[in-house]
C-alpha positions in Angstrom: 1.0 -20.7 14.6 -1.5 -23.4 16.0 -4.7 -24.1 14.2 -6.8 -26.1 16.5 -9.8 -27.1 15.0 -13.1 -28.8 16.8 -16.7 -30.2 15.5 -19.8 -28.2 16.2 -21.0 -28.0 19.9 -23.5 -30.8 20.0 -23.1 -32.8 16.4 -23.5 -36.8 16.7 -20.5 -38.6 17.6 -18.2 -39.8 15.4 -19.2 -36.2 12.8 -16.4 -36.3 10.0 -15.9 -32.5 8.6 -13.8 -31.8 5.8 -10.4 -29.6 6.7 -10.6 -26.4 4.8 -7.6 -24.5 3.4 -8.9 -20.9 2.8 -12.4 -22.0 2.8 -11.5 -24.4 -0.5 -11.6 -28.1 0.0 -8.3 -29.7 -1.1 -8.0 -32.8 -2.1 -5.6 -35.6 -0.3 -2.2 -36.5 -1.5 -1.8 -39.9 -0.8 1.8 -41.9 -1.1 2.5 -45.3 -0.5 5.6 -47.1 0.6 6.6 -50.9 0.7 9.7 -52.0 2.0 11.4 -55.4 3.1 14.9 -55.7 3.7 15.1 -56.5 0.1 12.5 -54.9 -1.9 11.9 -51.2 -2.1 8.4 -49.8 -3.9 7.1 -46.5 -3.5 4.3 -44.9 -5.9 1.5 -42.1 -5.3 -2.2 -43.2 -6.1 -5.4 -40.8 -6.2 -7.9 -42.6 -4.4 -8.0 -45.5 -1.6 -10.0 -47.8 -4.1 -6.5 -48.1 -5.9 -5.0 -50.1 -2.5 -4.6 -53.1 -2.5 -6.1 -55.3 0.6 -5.3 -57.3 2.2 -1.8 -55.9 2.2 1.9 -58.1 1.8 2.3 -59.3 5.0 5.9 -59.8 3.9 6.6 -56.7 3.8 5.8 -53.1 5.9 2.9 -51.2 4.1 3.8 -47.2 5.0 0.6 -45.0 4.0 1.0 -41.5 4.2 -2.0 -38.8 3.4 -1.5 -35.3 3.1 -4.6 -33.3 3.3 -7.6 -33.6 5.2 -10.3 -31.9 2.6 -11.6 -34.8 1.2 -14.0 -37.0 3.8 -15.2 -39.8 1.5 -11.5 -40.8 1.5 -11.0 -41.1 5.2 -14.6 -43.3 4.8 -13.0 -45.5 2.3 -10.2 -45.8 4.8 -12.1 -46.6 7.7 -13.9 -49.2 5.9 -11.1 -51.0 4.1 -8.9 -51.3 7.3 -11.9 -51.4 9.9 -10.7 -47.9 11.5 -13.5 -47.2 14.5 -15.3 -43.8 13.5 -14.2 -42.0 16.9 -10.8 -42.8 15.8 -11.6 -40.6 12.0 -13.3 -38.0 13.6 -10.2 -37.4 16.2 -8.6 -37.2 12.9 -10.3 -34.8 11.0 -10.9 -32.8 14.6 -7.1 -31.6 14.6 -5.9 -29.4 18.1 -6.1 -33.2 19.7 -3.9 -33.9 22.7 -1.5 -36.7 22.1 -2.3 -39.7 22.9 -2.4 -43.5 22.3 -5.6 -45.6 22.0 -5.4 -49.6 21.8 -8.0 -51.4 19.3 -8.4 -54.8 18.8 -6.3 -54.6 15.1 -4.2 -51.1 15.7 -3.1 -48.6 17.6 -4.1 -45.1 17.4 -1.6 -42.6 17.9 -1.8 -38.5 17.5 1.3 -36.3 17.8 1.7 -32.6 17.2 4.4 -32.1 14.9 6.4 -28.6 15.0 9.0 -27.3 12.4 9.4 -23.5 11.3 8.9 -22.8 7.5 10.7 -20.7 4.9 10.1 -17.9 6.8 11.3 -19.0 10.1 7.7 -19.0 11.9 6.6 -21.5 14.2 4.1 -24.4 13.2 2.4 -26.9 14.3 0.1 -29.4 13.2 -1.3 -33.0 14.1 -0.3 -36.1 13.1 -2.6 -38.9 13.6 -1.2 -42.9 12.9 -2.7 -46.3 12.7 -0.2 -48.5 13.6 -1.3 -52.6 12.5 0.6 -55.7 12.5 2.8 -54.8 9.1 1.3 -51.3 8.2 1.3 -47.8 9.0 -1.1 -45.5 8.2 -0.1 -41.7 9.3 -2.4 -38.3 8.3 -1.3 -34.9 7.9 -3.1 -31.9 7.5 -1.2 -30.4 4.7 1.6 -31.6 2.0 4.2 -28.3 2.1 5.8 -29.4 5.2 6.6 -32.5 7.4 9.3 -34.0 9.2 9.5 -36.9 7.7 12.3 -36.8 5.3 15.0 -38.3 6.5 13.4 -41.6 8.1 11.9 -41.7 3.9 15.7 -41.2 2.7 16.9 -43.9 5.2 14.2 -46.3 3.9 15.4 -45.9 0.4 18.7 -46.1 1.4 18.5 -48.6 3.2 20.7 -47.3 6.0 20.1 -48.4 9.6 18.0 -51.1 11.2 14.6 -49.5 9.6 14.6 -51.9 6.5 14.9 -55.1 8.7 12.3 -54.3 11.1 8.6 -54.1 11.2 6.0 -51.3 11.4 6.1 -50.9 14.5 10.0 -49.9 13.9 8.9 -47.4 11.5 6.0 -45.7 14.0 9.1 -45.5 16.4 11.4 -43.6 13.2 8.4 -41.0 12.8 7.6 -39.8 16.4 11.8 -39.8 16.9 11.5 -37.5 13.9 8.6 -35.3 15.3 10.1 -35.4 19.0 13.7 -34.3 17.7 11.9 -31.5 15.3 11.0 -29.9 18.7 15.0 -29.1 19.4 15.7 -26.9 16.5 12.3 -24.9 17.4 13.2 -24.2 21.0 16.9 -23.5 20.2 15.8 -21.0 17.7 12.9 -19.8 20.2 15.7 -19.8 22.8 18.2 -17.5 20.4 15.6 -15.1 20.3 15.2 -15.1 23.9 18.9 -13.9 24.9 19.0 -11.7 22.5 15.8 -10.2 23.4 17.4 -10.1 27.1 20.6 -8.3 25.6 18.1 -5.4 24.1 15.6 -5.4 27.2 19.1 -4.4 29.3 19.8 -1.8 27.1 16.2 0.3 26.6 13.6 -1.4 26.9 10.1 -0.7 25.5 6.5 -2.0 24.8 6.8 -3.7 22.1 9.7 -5.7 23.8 6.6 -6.7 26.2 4.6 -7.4 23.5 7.1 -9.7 21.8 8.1 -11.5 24.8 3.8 -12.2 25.6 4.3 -13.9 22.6 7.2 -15.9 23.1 5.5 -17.1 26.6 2.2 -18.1 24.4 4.4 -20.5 22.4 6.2 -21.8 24.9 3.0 -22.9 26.6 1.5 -24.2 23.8 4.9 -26.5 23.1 4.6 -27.6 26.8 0.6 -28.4 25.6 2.4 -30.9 23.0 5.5 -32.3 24.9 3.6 -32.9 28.1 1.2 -35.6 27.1 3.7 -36.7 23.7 5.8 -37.8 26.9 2.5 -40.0 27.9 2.5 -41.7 24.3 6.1 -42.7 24.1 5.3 -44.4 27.6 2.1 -45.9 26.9 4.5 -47.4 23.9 7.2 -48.7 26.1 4.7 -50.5 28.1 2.5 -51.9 25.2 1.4 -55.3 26.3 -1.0 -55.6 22.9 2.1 -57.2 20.8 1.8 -54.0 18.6 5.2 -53.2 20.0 8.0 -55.4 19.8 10.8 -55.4 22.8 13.4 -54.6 20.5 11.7 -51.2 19.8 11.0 -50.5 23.1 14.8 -50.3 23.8 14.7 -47.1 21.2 11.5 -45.8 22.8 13.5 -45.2 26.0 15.5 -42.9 24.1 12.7 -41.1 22.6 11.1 -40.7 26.0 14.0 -39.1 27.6 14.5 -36.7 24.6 10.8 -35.8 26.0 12.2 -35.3 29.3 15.1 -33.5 27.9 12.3 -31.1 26.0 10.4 -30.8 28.9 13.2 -29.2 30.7 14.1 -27.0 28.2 10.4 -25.7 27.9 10.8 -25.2 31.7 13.7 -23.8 31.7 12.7 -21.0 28.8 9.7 -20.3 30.7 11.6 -19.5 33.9 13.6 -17.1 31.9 11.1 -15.2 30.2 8.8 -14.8 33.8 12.4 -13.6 35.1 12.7 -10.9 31.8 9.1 -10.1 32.9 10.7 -8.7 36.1 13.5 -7.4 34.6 11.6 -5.0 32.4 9.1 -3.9 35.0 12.3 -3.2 37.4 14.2 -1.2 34.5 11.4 0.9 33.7 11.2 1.5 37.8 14.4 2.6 37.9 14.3 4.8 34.6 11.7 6.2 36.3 13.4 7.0 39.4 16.3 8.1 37.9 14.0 10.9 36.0 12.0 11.7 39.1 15.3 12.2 41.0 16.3 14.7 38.5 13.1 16.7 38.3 13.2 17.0 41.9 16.9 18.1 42.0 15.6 20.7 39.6 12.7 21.2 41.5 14.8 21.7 44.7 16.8 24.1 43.1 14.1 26.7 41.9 12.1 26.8 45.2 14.4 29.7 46.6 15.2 31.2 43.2 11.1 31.1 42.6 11.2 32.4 46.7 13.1 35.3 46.0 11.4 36.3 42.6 8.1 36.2 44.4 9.1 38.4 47.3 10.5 41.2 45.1 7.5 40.9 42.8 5.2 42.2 44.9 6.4 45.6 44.3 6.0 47.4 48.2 6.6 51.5 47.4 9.5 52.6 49.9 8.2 55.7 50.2 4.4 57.2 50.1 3.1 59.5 47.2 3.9 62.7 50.0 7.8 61.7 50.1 7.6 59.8 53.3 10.1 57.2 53.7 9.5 53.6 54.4 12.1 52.0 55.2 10.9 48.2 56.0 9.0 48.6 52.2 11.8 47.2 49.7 14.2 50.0 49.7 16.4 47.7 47.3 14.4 48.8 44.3 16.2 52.0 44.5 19.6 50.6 44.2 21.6 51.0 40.7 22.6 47.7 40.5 19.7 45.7 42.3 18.5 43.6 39.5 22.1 42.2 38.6 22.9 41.7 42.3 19.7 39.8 42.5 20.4 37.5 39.7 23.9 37.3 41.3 22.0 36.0 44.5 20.3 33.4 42.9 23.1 32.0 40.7 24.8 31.6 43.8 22.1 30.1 45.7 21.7 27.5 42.6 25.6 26.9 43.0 25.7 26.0 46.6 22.8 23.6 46.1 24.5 22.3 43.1 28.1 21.6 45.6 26.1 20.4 48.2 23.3 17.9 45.8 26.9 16.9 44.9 28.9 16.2 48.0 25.7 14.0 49.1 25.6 11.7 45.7 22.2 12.9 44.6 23.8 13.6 41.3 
């Protein structure tokens, strides 16, 4: 699910590493969109020389890479928009904790995005963004998924507010995206829970426990996103760099109670799978109780039969080898029907333990 990645213990600061996809280098996809609330121009190039700088100041610049195999790129990057080279290497370094940095020109954002894929698992990956005056640079770490999409079909559109506004607008769109992303996850994560609850009633097992170890590991690591993603929207809402207009802070109050709403719902699945925790442990305790309650009806029940069997198993002689009778020696092994009236005996012995286990609610 989570990939986080880190430089080498003890490399020089600012160390850009290439991110490998199965140990092959990929190269970035980069796409380019410029919008005013007239003009709409979106096109794909294949390397940062092809960008033009400086950039229309009449209109938003939105740069989006996908892919983080190729470090001469982010280089370029840096150079041509004067991005510090702590700021890249946080980049390339993905498993960062949100945050927001303030630089003289920009402001450096990471997110964790979170979405499931076609096979409904869970995953996450970073988003890093250098938000300027009129552009927006974000960085993916691969092109199959984002979250994205519908603030790019409301651009093209044209719906909304988004085309009037600036970049810092669109920086506002994209962590809305990634922040309401995290509702579909935990509402899924959440399905699984109840019904995982309904079976865990029913008969529950180890795998059950295994399952619901990992449910807890996820929810952890979405609380490791949300926590300090609630930091960023705040540090937004109180920007006083002018990065941030006041109109745009009005919808970042929105997006930081969605955080609050998130962090609730984190909370609140947490609480529930600690409770299932207990629940499994007490049903296996009283599975187990039930079973040893059983057993020692059982139990109780053969300790006279096995009492009897033993006594007239030893096999006294009632009489010695010269005739002699002795009468306190078993005579009972003489009588014609001893054997059945001794299984008789003991049926009925089992019987009136039976009534009585019974009448006292031990069965």
């Amino acid at each position: 699910m989570f990939k986080p990645r880190r430089s080498s213990p003890g490399s020089a600061p600012a160390t850009l590493l290439p991110h490998l996809v199965n140990g092959q280098v990929v190269a970035p996809k980069i796409q380019i969109i410029e919008y005013n609330h007239e003009d709409l121009r979106e096109r794909e190039i294949a390397s940062i020389d092809q960008l033009a700088h400086p950039l229309d100041s009449g209109k938003v610049t939105w740069i989006n890479i996908d892919g983080l195999g190729d470090v001469e790129t982010f280089r370029k990057l840096g150079e041509k928009f004067d991005l510090h080279p702590l700021a890249l290497e946080d980049v390339l370094n993905t498993g960062q904790r949100p945050k927001c940095e303030i630089f003289p020109d920009y402001l450096f954002i990471v997110a964790q995005m979170v979405y499931q894929d076609s096979k409904s698992v869970i995953c996450g990956e970073q988003v890093s963004m250098f938000l300027g005056r009129n552009f927006l640079i974000t960085i993916q770490e691969e092109a199959e998924y984002d979250v994205f999409e519908p603030v790019r079909s409301r651009i093209r559109s044209g719906r909304g507010s988004i085309r009037k506004s600036k970049a810092d607008y669109l920086a506002y769109a994209l962590l809305d995206s990634i922040i309401d992303h995290y509702y579909p996850v935990l509402e899924a994560l959440g399905s699984d829970i109840e019904d995982l609850e309904t079976e865990l009633l029913k008969s529950p097992s180890r795998e059950m426990v295994l399952t619901l170890h990992d449910y807890k590991r996820n929810l952890t690591q979405l609380r490791r996103y949300i926590w300090p993603l609630r930091d960023v929207v705040n540090s937004l809402l109180h920007d006083a760099s002018g990065f941030v207009a006041s109109p745009t802070k009005v919808f970042l109050r929105d997006c930081y109670d969605h955080t609050v709403q998130l962090m609730d719902l984190v909370e609140s699945y947490k609480d529930i799978t600690a409770g299932l925790m207990e629940l499994y442990h007490s049903s296996v305790g009283l599975r187990t109780n039930e079973v040893m309650r059983v057993l020692t009806v059982i139990t109780s029940i053969f300790i006279p039969l096995t009492f009897i069997a033993g006594v007239y198993g030893m096999n006294f002689a009632p009489e010695t080898p010269s005739g002699d009778k002795l009468p306190l020696n078993m005579p009972e092994l003489y009588l014609p029907h001893g054997y059945v009236d001794c299984i008789l005996l003991m049926a009925t012995i089992a019987v009136v333990q039976l009534i009585i286990f019974r009448k006292m609610k031990w069965l």
